[in-house]
C-alpha positions, 0 to 999 in steps of 0.5 A: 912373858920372857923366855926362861932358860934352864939346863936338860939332864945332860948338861945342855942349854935349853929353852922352858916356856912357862905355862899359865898357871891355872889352865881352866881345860887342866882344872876341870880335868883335876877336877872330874878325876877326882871326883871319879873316886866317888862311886869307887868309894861307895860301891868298894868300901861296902864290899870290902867291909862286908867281906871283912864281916863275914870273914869275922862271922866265919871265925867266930861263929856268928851271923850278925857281925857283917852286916855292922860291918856293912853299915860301917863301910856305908858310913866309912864310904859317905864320910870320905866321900863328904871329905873330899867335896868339901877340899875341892869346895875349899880349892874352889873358894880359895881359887875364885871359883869358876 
């Protein structure tokens, strides 16, 4: 690889080495990111919706409206949680694998 030159902010001269592509270390690194929104998704969405089902519970006067708001942030939390296995499943396929 030769040497790239580009311009600073302030109008200098300056040389830019261009980095590899696909560094495996900063691959895996993406990777365990995000991947670490997956326990954020299934503790967080369950509470949130739970706290949006009592809320409605205490509006309307009723008892049974968080507990299906429960089940959907159960299911809202899988779902997203599906979704984003399978892009990085996709990234992973489309890339070569590791």
């Amino acid at each position: 690889m030769g040497r790239v030159y580009g311009c600073d902010g302030a109008g200098r001269v300056v040389v830019m080495t261009p980095r590899k592509p696909k560094d495996a270390k900063y691959e895996l690194i993406r990777i365990v990111g995000q991947c670490a929104y997956i326990p954020i998704y299934l503790a967080l969405y369950p509470v949130a919706f739970y706290v949006i089902g009592a809320w409605l519970d205490g509006k309307l006067g009723t008892a049974w409206i968080k507990v299906v708001f429960v089940f959907l942030g159960i299911a809202s939390a899988f779902r997203q949680t599906y979704f984003l296995i399978k892009k990085l499943s996709e990234e992973q396929d489309r890339d070569g694998g590791a």
